[in-house]
VMD Tcl script that draws the C-alpha trace (Angstrom):
set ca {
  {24.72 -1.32 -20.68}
  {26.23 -0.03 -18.00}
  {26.08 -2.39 -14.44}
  {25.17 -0.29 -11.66}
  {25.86 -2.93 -9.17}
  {29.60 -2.30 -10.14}
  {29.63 1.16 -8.37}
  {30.06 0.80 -4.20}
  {29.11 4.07 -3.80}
  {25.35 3.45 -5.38}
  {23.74 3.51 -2.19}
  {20.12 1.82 -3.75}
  {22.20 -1.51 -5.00}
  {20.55 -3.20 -2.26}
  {20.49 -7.46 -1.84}
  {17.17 -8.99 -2.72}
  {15.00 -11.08 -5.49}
  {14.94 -7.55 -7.42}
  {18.45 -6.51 -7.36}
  {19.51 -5.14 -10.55}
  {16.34 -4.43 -11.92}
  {16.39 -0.72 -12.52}
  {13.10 2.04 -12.30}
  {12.63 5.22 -13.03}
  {9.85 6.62 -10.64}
  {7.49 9.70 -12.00}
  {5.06 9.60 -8.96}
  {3.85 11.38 -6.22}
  {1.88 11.53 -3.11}
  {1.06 7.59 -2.53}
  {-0.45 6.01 -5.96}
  {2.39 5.04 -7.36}
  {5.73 5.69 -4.56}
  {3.97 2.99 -2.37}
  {4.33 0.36 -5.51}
  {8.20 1.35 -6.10}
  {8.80 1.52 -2.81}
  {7.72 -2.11 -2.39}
  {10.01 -2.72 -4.94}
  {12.61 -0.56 -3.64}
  {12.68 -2.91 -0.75}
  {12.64 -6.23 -2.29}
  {16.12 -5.00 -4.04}
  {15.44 -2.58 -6.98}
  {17.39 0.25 -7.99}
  {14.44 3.12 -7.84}
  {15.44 6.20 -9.44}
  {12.06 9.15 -8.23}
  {12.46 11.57 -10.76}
  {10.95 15.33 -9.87}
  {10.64 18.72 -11.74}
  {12.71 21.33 -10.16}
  {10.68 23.65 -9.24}
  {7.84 21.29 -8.17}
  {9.40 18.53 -6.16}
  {6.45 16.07 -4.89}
  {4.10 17.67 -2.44}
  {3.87 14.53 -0.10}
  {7.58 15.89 0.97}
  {5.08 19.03 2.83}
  {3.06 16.46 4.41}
  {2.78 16.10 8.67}
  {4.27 14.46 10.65}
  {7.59 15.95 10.40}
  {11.03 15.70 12.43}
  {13.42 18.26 13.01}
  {17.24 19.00 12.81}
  {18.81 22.23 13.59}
  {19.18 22.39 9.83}
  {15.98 20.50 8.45}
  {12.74 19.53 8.61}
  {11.44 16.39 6.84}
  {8.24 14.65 6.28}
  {7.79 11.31 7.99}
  {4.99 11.01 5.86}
  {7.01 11.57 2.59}
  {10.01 9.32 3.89}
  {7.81 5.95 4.75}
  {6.59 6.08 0.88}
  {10.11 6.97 -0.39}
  {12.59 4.75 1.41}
  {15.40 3.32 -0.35}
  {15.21 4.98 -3.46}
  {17.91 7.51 -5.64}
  {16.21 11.12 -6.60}
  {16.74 13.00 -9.44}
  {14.85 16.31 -10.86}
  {14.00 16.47 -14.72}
  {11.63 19.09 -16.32}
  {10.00 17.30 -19.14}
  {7.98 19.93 -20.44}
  {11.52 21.27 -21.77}
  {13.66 19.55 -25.03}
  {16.47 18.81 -22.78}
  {14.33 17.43 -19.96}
  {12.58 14.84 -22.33}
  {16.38 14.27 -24.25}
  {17.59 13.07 -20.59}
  {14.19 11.05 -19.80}
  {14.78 9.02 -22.96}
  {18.57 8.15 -22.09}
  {17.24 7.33 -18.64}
  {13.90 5.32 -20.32}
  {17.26 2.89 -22.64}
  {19.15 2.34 -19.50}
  {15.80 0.87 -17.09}
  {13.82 -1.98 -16.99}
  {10.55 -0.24 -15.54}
  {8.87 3.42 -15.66}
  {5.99 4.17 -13.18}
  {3.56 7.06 -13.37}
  {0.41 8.15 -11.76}
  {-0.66 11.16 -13.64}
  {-4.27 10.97 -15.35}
  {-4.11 9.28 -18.66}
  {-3.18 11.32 -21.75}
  {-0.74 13.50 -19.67}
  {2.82 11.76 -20.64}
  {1.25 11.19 -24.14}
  {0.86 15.20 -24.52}
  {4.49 15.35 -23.62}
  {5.33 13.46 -25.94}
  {6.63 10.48 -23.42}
  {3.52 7.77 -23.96}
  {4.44 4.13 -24.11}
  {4.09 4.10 -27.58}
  {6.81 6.70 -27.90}
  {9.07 4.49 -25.24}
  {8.75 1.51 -26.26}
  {10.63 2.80 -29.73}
  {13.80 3.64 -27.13}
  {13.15 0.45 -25.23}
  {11.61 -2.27 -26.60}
  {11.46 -4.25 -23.21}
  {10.02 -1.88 -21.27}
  {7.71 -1.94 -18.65}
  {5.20 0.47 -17.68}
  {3.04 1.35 -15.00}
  {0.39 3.55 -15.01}
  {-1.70 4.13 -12.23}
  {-5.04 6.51 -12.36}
  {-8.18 6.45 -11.24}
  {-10.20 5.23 -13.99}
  {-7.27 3.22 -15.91}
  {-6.52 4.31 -19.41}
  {-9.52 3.13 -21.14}
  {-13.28 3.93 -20.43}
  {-15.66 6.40 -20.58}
  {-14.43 7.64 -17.10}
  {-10.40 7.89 -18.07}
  {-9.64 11.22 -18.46}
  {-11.16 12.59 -15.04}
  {-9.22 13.82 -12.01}
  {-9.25 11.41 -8.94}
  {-8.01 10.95 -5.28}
  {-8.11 8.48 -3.35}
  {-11.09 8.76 -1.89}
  {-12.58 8.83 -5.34}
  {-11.38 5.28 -5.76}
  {-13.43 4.66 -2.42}
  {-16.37 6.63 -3.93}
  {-16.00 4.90 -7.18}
  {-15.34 1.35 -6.19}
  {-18.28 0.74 -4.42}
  {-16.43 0.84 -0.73}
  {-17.73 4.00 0.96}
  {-21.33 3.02 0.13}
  {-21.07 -0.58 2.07}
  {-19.09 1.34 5.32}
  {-20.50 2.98 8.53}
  {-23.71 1.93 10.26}
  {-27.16 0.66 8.98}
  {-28.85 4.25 10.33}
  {-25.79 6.69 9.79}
  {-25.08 8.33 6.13}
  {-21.63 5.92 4.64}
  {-18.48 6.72 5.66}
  {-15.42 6.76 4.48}
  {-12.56 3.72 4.97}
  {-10.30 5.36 7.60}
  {-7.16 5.06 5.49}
  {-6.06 5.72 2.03}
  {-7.31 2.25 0.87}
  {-7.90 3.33 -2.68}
  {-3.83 4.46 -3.02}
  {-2.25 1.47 -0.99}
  {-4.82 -1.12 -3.06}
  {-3.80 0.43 -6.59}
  {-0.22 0.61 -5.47}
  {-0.13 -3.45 -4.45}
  {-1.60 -4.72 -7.37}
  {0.54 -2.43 -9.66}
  {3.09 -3.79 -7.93}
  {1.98 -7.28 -8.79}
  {1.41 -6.73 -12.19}
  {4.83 -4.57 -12.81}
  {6.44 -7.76 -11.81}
  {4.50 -9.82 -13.98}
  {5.12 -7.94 -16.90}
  {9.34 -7.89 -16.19}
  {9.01 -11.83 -15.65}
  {7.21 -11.41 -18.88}
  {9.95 -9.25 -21.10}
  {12.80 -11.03 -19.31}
  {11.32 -14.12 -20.77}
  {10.05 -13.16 -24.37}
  {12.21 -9.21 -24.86}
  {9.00 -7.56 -25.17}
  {7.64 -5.05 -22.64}
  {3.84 -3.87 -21.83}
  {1.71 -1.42 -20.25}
  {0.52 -2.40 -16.60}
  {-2.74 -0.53 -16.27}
  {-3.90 -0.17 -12.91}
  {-7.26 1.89 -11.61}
  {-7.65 2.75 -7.98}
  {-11.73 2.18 -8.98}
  {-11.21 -1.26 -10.26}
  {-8.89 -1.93 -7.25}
  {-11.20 -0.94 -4.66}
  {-13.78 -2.95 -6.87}
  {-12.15 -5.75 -5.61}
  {-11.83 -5.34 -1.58}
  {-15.86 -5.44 -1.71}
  {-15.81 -8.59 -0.30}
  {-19.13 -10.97 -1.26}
  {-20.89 -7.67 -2.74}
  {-20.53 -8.14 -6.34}
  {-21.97 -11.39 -6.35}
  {-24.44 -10.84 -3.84}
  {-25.89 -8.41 -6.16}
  {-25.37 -10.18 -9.67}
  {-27.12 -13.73 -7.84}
  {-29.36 -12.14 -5.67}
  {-29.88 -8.50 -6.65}
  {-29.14 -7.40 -3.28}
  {-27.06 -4.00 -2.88}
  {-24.34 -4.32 0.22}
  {-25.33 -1.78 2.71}
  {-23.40 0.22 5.74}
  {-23.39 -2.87 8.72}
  {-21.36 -1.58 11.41}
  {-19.50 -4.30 13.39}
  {-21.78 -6.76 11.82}
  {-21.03 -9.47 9.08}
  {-23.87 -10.43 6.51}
  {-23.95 -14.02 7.13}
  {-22.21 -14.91 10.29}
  {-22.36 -14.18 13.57}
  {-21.07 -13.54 16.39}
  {-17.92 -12.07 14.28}
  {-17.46 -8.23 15.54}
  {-16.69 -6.05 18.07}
  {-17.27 -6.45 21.70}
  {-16.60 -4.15 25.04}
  {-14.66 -5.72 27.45}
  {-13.07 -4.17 30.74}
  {-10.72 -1.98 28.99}
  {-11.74 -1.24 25.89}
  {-12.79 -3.60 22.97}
  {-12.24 -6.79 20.71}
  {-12.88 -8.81 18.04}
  {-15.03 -12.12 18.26}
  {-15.18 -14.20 15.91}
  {-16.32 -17.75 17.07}
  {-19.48 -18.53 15.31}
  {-18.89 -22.45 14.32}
  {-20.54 -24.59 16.70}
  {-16.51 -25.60 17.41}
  {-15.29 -22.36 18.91}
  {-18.70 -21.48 19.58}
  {-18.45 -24.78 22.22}
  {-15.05 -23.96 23.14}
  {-15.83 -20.10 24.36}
  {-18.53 -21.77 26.54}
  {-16.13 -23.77 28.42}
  {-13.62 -21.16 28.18}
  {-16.05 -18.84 30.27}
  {-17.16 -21.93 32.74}
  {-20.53 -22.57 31.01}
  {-20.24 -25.37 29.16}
  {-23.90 -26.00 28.94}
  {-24.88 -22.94 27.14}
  {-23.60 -24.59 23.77}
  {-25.89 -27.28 24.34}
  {-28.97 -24.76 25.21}
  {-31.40 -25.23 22.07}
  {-32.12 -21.68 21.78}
  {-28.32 -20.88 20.23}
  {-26.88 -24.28 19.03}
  {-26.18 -23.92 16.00}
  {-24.70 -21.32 14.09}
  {-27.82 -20.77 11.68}
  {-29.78 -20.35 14.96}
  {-26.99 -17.61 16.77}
  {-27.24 -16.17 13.13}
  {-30.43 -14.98 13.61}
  {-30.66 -11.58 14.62}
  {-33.62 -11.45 16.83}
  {-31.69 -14.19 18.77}
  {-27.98 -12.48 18.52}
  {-29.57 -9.54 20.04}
  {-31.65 -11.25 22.40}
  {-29.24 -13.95 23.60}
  {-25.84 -14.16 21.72}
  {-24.74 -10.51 22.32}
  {-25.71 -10.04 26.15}
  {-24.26 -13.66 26.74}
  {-21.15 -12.41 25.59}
  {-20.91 -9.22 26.55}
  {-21.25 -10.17 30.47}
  {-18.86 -12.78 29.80}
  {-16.02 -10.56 28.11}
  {-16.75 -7.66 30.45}
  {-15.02 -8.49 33.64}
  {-11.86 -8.98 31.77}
  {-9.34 -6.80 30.17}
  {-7.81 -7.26 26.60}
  {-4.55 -8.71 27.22}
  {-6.72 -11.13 29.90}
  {-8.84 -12.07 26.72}
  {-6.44 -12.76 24.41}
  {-4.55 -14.52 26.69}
  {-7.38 -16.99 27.65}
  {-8.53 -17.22 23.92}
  {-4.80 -18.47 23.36}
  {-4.94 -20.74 20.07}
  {-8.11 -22.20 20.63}
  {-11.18 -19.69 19.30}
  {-10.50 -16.09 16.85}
  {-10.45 -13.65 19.60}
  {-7.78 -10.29 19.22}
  {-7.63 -6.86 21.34}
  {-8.80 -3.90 19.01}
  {-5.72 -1.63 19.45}
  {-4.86 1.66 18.84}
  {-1.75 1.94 16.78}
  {0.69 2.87 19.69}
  {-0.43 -0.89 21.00}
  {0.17 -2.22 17.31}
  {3.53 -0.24 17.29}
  {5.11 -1.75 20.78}
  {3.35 -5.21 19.83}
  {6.11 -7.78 20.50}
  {4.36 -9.59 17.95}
  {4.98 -6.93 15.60}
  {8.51 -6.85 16.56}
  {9.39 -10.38 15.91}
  {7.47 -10.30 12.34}
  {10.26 -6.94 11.77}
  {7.20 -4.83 10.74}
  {8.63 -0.97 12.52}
  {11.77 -0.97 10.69}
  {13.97 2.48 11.82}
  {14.70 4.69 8.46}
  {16.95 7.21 8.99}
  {15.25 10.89 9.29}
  {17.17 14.42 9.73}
  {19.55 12.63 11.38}
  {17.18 10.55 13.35}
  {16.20 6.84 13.10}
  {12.29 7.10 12.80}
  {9.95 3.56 12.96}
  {7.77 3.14 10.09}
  {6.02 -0.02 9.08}
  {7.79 -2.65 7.10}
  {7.50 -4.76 4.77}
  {4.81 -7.52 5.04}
  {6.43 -9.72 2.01}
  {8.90 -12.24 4.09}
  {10.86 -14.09 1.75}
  {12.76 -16.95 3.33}
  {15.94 -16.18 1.42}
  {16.21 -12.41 1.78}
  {18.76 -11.06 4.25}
  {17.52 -8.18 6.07}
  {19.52 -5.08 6.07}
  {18.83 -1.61 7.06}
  {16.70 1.00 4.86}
  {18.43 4.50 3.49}
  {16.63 7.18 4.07}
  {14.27 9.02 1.46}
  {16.11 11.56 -0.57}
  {16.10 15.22 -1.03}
  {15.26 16.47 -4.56}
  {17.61 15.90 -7.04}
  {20.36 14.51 -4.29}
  {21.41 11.67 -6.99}
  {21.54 14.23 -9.97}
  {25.27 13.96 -10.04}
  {25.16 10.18 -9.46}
  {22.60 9.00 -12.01}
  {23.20 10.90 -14.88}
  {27.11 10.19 -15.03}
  {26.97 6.88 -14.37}
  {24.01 5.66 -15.68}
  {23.93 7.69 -19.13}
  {27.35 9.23 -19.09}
  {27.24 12.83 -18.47}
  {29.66 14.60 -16.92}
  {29.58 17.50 -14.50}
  {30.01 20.72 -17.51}
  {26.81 19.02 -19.14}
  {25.15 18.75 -16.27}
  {25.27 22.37 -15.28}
  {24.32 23.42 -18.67}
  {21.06 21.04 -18.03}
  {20.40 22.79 -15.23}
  {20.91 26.45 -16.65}
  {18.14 25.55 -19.19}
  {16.16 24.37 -16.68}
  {16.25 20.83 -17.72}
  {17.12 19.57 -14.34}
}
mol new
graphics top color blue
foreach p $ca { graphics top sphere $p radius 0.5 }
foreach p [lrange $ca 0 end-1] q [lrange $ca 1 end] { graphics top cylinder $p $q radius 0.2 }
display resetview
């Protein structure tokens, strides 16, 4: 097998727990280059493979930055960091020939197309597996492969739909709304992730490989919180709540002099501490809201709880708050993303890394995953379609520059 760790001018041979481990990538949008971009980070080689004609259609996506020769997707380039890029058609003989030299030469294939798709072209697991016998792969959909519900279409927001999520969000006298971010993608993309790793831990250790089947309905399933078993011990069905939690309280938003913040002291510790905090000491002593089952109550958070603490937070800003909250009770600013961004919190955790974009250095979030032994070192930029055709093919499966452009007059790449 050829060691791609031998050539210094592979730019994705990056340091990390993952170095060496080699993927071919046949995603797009978010379900699917979120996961190998993870992995891309923590050291892999990731090779995204595109058709020709049809490159991924997150590269058209806003927000975009300029050259005076380009314009790129920000959008496109935060999902697609540190990878390789390649274009194969496999609808065509030569396009599948190529996939299965690439398919011997990996450790991992990831795909997000709906179920039955790669198995019409004639590129299933069963059919890799025969080429590879220690391969992993990833599938991510929105059903999973098996189930009544497999074969149909789905978007994120279907996983939201789906999973139980969009029914449970919004307010108690408002129709459900929808989680303000592509939860269902990023949640099916971690825990493919997870399992992809899993199953190379497994092949490394006994040669055999496996399909990781991931849904984005089962993975929204699980960010429900206490729902599920609220309703299989109690038959009660979670509901829209606002700012409100169902069984503590306070533990929400609150308006202070500059915006907003979350609360959350409801033990009768913090609940003690805020008192002093604000110069009333006495009120956690006052028998109407001593205890937490009492401040639970929602006649009496209304009532007493909420006013108590809104005329206490309200002569103060955010940055005043959390700075008298400190370490001692759960209290944080609600900020808008350009406060997250310039957070020097943020900054010291390394979570806006620059990646470089048209010739600019753009901030995108990081990586959350700190490993202790992990050197940090800067991101390459996302590539252009097919930029690594030249690269991959000749020295990862040996074909040389005449073959290549006879690949490409069929259409193959």
């Amino acid at each position: 097998m050829v060691d791609l760790n031998e050539f210094s001018n592979w730019p994705a041979s990056r340091p990390g727990p993952l170095s060496g481990v080699k993927i071919l990538d046949i995603t797009r949008v978010v379900a699917g280059p979120f996961c190998s971009m993870m992995m891309a980070d923590l050291g892999a080689t990731v090779i995204k493979v595109e058709h020709p004609d049809e490159p991924d259609y997150a590269r058209t996506f806003p927000p975009f930055v300029n050259s005076d020769e380009e314009q790129l997707s920000a959008f496109f380039a935060q999902f697609n960091r540190n990878k390789l890029a390649v274009t194969l058609n496999l609808k065509t003989p030569e396009g599948k020939a190529l996939l299965h030299k690439l398919v011997a030469k990996v450790d991992i294939l990831v795909e997000n197309f709906r179920p039955g798709t790669m198995e019409k072209l004639g590129l299933g697991y069963e059919a890799l597996r025969e080429i590879n016998p220690k391969l992993v792969y990833t599938a991510i959909s929105g059903f999973g492969r098996t189930g009544p519900n497999a074969s149909k279409p789905a978007y994120d927001n279907t996983g939201q739909a789906a999973g139980g999520l969009w029914s449970m969000n919004g307010y108690p006298d408002r129709p459900p709304v929808r989680v303000g971010t592509i939860i269902g993608d990023l949640a099916a993309s971690l825990y493919a992730a997870i399992g992809t790793v899993a199953a190379l831990r497994e092949a490394e250790r006994t040669g055999k490989g496996q399909v990781v089947d991931v849904s984005q309905q089962d993975s929204v399933l699980t960010l429900t919180e206490n729902a599920v078993v609220r309703y299989t011990a109690q038959k009660e069905v979670a509901a829209p709540l606002g700012n409100d939690h169902p069984f503590v309280r306070p533990y929400g938003q609150f308006p202070c002099k500059d915006g907003y913040v979350f609360f959350g002291g409801y033990t009768d510790k913090f609940w003690a501490i805020t008192c002093a905090m604000f110069g009333e000491p006495d009120m956690a002593k006052d028998p109407a809201i001593d205890t937490m089952e009492k401040r639970f109550d929602p006649v009496t958070a209304q009532t007493r709880v909420t006013p108590l603490l809104e005329r206490w937070f309200s002569a103060y800003t955010k940055a005043e708050l959390e700075d008298m909250a400190g370490d001692k009770v759960p209290l944080s600013a609600i900020k808008t993303i350009a406060e997250v961004v310039e957070d020097p919190h943020i900054a010291a955790r390394n979570m806006i890394v620059n990646v470089p974009i048209a010739g600019k250095l753009i901030g995108m979030f990081g990586s959350p995953i700190k490993l202790s032994g992990q050197e940090q070192v800067p991101h390459e930029k996302a590539p252009a379609p097919g930029e690594h055709n030249a690269l991959v093919f000749e020295k990862l499966v040996g074909i040389d520059a005449h073959e290549l452009e006879k690949l490409k007059s069929a259409g193959a790449i």
